[in-house]
DOMARLO-384538 format. One line per field, with one value per residue (C-alpha): residue number from 1; residue in one letter; chain; x, y, z. Coordinates in nm, 2 decimals. Example, Ala and Ser with C-alpha at 12.3 -4.5 7.8 and 13.67 -1.06 7.14 Angstrom:
REM DOMARLO-384538
seq = (1_2)
type = (a_s)
mol = (A_A)
u = (1.23_1.37)
v = (-0.45_-0.11)
w = (0.78_0.71)
REM end
This chain:
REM DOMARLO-384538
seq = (1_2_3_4_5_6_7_8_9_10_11_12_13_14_15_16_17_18_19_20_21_22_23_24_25_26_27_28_29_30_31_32_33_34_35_36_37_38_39_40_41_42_43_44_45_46_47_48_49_50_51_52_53_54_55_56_57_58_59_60_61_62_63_64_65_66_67_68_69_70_71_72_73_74_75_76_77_78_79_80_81_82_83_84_85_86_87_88_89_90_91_92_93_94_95_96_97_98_99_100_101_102_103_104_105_106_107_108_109_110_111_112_113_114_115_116_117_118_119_120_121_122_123_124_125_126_127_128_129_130_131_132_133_134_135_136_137_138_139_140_141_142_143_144_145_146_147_148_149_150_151_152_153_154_155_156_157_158_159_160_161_162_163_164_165_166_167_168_169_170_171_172_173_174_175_176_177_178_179_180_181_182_183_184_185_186_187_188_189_190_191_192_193_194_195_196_197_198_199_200_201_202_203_204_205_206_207_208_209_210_211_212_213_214_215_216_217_218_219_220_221_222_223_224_225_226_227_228_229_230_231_232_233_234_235_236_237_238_239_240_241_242_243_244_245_246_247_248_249_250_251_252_253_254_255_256_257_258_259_260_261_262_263_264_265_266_267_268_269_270_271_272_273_274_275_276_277_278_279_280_281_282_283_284_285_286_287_288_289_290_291_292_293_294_295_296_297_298_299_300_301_302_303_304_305_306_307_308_309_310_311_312_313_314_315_316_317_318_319_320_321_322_323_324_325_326)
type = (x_x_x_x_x_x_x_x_x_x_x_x_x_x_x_x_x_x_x_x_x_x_x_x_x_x_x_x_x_x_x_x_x_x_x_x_x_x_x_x_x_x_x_x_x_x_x_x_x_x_x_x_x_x_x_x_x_x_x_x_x_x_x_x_x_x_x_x_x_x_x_x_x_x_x_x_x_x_x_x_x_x_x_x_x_x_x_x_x_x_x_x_x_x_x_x_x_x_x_x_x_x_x_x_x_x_x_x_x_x_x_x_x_x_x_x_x_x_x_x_x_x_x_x_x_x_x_x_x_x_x_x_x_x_x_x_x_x_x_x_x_x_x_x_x_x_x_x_x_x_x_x_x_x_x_x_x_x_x_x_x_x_x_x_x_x_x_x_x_x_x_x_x_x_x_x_x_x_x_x_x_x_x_x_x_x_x_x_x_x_x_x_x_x_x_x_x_x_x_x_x_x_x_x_x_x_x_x_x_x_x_x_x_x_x_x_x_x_x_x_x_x_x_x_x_x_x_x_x_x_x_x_x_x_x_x_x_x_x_x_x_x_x_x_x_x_x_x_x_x_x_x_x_x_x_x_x_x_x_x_x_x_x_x_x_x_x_x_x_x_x_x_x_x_x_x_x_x_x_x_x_x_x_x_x_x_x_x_x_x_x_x_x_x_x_x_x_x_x_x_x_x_x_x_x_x_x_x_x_x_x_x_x_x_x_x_x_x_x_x_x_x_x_x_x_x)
mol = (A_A_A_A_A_A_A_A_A_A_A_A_A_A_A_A_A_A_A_A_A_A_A_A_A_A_A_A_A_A_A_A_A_A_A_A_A_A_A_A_A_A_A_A_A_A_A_A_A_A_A_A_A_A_A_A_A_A_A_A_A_A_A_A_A_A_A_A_A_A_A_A_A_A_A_A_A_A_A_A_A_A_A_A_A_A_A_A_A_A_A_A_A_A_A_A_A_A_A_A_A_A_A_A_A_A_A_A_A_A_A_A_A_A_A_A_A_A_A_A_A_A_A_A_A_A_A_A_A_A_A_A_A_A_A_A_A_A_A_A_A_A_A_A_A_A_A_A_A_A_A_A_A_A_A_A_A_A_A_A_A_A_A_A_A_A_A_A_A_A_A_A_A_A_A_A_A_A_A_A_A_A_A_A_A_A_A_A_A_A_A_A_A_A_A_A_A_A_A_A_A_A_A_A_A_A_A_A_A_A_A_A_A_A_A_A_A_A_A_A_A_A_A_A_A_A_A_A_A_A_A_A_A_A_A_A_A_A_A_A_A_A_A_A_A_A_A_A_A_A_A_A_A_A_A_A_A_A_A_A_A_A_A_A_A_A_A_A_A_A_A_A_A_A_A_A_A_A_A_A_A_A_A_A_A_A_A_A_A_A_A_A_A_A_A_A_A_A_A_A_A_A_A_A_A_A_A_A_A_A_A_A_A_A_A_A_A_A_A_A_A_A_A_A_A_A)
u = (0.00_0.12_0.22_0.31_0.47_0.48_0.83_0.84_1.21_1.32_1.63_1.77_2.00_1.73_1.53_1.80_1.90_1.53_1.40_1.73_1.60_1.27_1.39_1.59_1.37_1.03_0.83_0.58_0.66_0.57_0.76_0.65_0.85_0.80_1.16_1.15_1.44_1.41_1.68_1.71_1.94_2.20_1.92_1.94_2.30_2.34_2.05_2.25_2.60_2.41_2.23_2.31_2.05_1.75_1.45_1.42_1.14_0.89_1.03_0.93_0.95_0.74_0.85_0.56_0.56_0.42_0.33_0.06_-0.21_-0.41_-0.14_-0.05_-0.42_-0.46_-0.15_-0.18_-0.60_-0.51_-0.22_-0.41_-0.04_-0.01_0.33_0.38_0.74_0.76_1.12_1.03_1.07_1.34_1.65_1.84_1.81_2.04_1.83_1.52_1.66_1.67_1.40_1.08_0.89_0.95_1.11_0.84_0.56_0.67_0.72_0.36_0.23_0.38_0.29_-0.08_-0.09_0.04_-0.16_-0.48_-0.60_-0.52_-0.74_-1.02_-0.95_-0.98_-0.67_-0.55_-0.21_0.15_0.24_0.59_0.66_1.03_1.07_1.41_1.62_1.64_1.39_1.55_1.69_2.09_2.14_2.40_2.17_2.07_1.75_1.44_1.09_0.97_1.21_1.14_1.12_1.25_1.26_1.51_1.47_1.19_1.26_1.27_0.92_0.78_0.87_0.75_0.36_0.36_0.47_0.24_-0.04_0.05_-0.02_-0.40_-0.37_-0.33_-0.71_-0.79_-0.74_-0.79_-0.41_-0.14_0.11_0.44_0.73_1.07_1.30_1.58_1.96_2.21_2.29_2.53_2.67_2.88_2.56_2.48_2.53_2.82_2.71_2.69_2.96_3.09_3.11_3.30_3.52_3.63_3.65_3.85_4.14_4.18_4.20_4.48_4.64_4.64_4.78_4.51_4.35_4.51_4.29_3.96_3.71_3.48_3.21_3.31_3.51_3.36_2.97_2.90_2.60_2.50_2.63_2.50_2.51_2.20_2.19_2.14_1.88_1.71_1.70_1.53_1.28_1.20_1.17_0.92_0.67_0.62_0.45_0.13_0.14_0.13_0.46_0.68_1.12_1.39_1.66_2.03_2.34_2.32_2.67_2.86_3.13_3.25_3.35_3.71_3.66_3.56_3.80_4.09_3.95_3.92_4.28_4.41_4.36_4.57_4.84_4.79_4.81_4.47_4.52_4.84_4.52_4.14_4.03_3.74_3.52_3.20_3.04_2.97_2.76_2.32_2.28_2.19_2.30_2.32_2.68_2.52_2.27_2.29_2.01_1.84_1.76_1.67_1.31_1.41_1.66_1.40_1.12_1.24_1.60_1.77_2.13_2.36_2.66_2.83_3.09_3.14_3.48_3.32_3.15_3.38_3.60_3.31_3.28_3.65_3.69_3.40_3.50_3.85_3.74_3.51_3.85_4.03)
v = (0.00_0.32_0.57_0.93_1.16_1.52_1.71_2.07_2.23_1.88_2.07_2.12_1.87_1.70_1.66_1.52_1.28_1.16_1.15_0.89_0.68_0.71_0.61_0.30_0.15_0.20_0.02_0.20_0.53_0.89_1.20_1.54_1.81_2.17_2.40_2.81_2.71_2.72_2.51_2.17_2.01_2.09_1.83_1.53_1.58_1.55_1.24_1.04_1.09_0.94_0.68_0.62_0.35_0.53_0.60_0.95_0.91_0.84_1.22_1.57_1.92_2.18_2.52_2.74_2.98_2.84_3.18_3.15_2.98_2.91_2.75_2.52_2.46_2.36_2.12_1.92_1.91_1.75_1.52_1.41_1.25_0.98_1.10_1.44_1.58_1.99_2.09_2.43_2.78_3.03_2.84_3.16_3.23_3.50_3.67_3.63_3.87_4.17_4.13_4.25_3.93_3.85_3.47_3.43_3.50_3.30_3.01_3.01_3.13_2.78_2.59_2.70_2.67_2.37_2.15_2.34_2.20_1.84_1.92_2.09_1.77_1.52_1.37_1.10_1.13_1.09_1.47_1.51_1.89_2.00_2.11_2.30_2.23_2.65_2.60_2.46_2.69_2.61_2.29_2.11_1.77_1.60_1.73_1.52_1.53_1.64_1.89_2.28_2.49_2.86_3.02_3.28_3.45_3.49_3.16_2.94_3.14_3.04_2.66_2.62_2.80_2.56_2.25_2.37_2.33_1.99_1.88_2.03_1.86_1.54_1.51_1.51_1.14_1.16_1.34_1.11_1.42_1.42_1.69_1.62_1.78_1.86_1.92_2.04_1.79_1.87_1.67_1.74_1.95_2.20_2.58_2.80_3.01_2.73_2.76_2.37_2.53_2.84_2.66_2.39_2.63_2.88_2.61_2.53_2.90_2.95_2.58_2.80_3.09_3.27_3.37_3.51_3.37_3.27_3.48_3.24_3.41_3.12_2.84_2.67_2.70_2.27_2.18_1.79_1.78_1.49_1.37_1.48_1.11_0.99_1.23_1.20_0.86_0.93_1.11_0.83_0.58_0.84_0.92_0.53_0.53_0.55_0.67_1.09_1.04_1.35_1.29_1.47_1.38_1.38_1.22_1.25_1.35_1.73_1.90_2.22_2.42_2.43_2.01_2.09_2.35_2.12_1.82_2.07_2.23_1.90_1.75_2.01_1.94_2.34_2.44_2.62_2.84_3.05_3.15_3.11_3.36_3.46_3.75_3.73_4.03_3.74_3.55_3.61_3.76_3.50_3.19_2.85_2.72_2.36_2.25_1.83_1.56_1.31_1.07_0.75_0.77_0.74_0.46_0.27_0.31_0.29_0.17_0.47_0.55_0.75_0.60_0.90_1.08_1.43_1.39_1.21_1.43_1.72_1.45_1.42_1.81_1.85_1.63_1.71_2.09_1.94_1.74_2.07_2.32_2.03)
w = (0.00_-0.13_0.18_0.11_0.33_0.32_0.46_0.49_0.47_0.28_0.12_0.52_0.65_0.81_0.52_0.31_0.56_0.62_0.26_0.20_0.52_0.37_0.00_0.15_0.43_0.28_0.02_-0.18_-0.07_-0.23_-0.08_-0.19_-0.02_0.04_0.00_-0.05_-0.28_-0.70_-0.74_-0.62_-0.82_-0.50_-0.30_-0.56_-0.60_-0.21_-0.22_-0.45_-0.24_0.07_-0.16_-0.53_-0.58_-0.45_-0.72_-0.72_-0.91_-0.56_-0.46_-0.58_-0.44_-0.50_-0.44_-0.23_0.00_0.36_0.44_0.19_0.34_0.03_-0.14_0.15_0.25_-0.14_-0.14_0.17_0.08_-0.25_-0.13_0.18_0.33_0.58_0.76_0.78_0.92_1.03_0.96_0.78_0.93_1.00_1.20_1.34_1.73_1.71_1.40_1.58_1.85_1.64_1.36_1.55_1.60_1.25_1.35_1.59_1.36_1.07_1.27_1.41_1.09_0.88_1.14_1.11_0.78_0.79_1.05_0.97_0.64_0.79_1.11_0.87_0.65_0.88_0.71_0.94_0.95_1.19_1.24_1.39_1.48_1.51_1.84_1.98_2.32_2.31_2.50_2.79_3.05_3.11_3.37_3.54_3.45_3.18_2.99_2.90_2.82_3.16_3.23_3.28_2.99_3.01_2.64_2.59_2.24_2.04_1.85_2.13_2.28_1.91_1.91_2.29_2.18_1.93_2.16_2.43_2.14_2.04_2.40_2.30_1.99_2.15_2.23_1.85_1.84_1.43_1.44_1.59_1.66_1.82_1.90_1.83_2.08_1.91_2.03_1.84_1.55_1.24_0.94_0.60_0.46_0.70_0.60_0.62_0.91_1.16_1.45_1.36_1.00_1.08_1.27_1.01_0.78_0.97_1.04_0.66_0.61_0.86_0.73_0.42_0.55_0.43_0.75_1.08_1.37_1.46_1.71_1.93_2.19_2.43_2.45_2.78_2.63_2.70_2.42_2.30_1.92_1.72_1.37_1.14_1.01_1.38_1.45_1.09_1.21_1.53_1.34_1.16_1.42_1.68_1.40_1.28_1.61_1.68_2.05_2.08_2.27_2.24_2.29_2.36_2.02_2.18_2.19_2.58_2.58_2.61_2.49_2.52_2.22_2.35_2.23_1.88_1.81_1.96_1.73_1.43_1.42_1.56_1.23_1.07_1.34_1.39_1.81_1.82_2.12_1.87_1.61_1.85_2.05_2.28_2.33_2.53_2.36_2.08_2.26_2.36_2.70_2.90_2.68_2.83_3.01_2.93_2.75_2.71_2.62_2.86_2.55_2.78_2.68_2.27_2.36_2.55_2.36_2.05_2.04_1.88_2.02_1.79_1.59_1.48_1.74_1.76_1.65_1.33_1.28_1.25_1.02_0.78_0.77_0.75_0.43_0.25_0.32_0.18_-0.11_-0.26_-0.23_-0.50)
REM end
């Protein structure tokens, strides 16, 4: 039986990652994904690096706006999709600080238009939301499902309105809905403005002589880094269920920044602390000193653990980096 799933923000790390799980695990499967992007052909040529055997005929993106309600009421209406998978909205906690609401509001405004044609609908369907650990409040433990939530930009404030309604949700038993609590994750695809990004990037620069040092806003900031693949995989696994259970997506493990740049100029054989440098007036007022993942729910449940290290991580980022400067 033919299953089709819908994935907003499919051209995003996440969504490349879980349309090749998708591709390779399911039989009978349809993907139509939603991407503000015109020009996909940087998608299928990432798709086919992960997976060169996958049809890419059971996958299309369509390019709309999701701030346009009728368009996206009229897609998901017409589609009528069994899995649907949230990734879409603006990403940026430090631009959602300065843009006058403009983060907050599009990321409730997708989400609407998103979820309402399937409620209106009555399009059965496993929803799972992309929720954020911004918005934890810094701890000395481990975070999981039940712990305390204390948003501190307008990002974080938009992804916990919209968790808080999924918990509503819930009683619409028609709508099996989930939210995704997501910790930092990376890979080889993510963009250029990311801290793991700017720091690999930085070290082949000064490798090169072509750059004179790197600034960090802190080098003792602990957060949970995991591989996109891992949590893409996670994704999977949580909304194949049919159980309205929310999870916290983590490796469970921290590491300062101080770690990664150490790994990432290690590889170079380049001493780090002659060329990387701090200054606090880089980082949010009132950012986290730790921020790590309680996952013990999504390893019990569902038997998820990650496979990637954060050290693989950076070496995947590191070569591919490497392999497009050739």
């Amino acid at each position: 039986m033919l299953k089709k799933h819908l994935i907003s923000g499919i051209t995003g790390q996440d969504g490349l990652f879980l349309s090749s799980i998708l591709l390779n695990a399911e039989k009978n499967v349809k993907i139509l994904g939603i991407s503000r992007s015109k020009d996909n052909n940087s998608f299928y040529k990432k798709l086919r690096i992960l997976n060169n055997k996958i049809n890419l005929d059971d996958i299309k993106i369509v390019n709309i706006d999701l701030g346009n309600k009728k368009e996206v009421h009229n897609l998901i209406s017409e589609y009528e999709p069994d899995y649907v998978y949230n990734l879409s909205g603006p990403s940026s906690v430090y631009k959602s600080l300065n843009d006058g609401n403009e983060t907050f509001n599009q990321i409730i405004e997708y989400f609407n238009n998103i979820i309402n044609p399937i409620i209106e609908n009555n399009i059965n369907c496993n929803f799972f939301q992309a929720s954020s650990s911004e918005m934890f409040d810094s701890s000395d433990s481990k975070l999981d499902e039940s712990s305390i939530f204390k948003p501190r930009s307008p990002y974080a404030e938009a992804k916990l309105k919209i968790h808080n309604y999924i918990q509503e949700l819930k009683e619409i038993k028609e709508i099996n809905i989930c939210s995704g609590i997501m910790f930092n994750h990376e890979s080889e695809f993510r963009n250029e403005d990311y801290l793991i990004m700017k720091i690999v990037n930085s070290a082949i620069l000064i490798n090169q002589d072509k750059l004179e040092s790197l600034t960090v806003g802190s080098l003792s900031l602990v957060r949970d880094w995991s591989y996109a693949g891992d949590v893409a995989q996670a994704i999977y696994k949580i909304n194949k269920q049919n159980d309205n259970e929310d999870y916290v997506i983590g490796s469970g493990k921290g590491n300062n920044i101080e770690t990664l740049v150490n790994i990432v100029f290690g590889y170079f054989d380049i001493d780090w602390k002659n060329f990387v440098h701090e200054d606090n007036e880089l980082l949010r007022s009132g950012d986290p000193s730790s921020i790590v993942a309680d996952p013990a729910k999504l390893r019990n449940n569902l038997e998820w653990k990650p496979s990637v290290s954060v050290e693989e991580i950076l070496i995947k980022c590191i070569e591919k980096k490497l392999s497009q400067k050739t």
